[in-house]
N, C-alpha and C positions, 0 to 999 in steps of 0.2 A: 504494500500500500504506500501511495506516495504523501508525503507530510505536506500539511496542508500549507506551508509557508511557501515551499517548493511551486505549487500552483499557483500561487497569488503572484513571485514572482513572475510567471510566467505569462500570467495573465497583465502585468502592468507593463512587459515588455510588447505585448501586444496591441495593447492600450497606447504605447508610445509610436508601435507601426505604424497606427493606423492615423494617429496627429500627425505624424513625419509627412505624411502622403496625402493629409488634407491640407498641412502648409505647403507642399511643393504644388498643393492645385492653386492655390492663391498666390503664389509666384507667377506664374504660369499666365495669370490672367492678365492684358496690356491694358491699362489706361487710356480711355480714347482722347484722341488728339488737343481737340479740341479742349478738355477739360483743364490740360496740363498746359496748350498756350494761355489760358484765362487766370492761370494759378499764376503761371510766369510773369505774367502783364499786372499784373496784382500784386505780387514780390515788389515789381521794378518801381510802381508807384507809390507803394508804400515806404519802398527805400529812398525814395524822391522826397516823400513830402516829410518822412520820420527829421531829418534838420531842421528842417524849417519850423512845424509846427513844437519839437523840443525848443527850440530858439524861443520861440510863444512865453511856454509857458514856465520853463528853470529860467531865473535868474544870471545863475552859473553857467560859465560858458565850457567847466570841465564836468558839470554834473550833465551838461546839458550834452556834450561830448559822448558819456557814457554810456548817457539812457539810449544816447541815438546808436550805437554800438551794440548795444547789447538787444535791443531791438531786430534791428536787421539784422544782426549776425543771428539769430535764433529764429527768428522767420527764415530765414535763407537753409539753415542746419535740417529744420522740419523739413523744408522740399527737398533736399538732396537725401535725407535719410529715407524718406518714403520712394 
C-alpha cells in the first residue's frame, strides 16, 4: 500500500503540470495591435505632461524632479514587464 503523503505529492506535482500549461496558454496568447499602440500613445503623453503638471503642483524643483521620475519610470517598467 502506498502512504498517503506519497500521493499527495504526486498529486501536487500534477497540480503544478497542469498550471505550467495553463501559463504557457497565456503566453501564447498576442495582444492585438491596436491595444498596445493606445497603451504606447498613452505612456508617451503621460511622460509628456508628468513635468509639467509636477512643475504645477511641488514647489520643489528636486521633489518635483523625483515624483516626475519615478512616475514615468514605473508606468514605462509596467508596459515592458507585461
Amino acid at each position: 500500500m502506498v502512504p498517503p503523503i506519497i500521493t499527495r505529492v504526486w498529486q501536487e506535482l500534477a497540480v503544478g503540470h497542469v498550471n505550467f500549461h495553463n501559463a504557457m496558454k497565456i503566453r501564447e496568447v498576442r495582444v492585438p495591435f491596436l491595444y498596445a499602440q493606445m497603451c504606447t500613445m498613452m505612456l508617451i503623453i503621460a511622460s509628456v505632461f508628468a513635468p509639467i503638471l509636477s512643475a504645477i503642483i511641488f514647489e520643489s524643483a528636486a521633489l518635483s524632479l523625483f515624483m516626475t521620475f519615478i512616475l514615468t519610470s514605473t508606468l514605462w517598467s509596467i508596459n515592458y514587464i507585461a
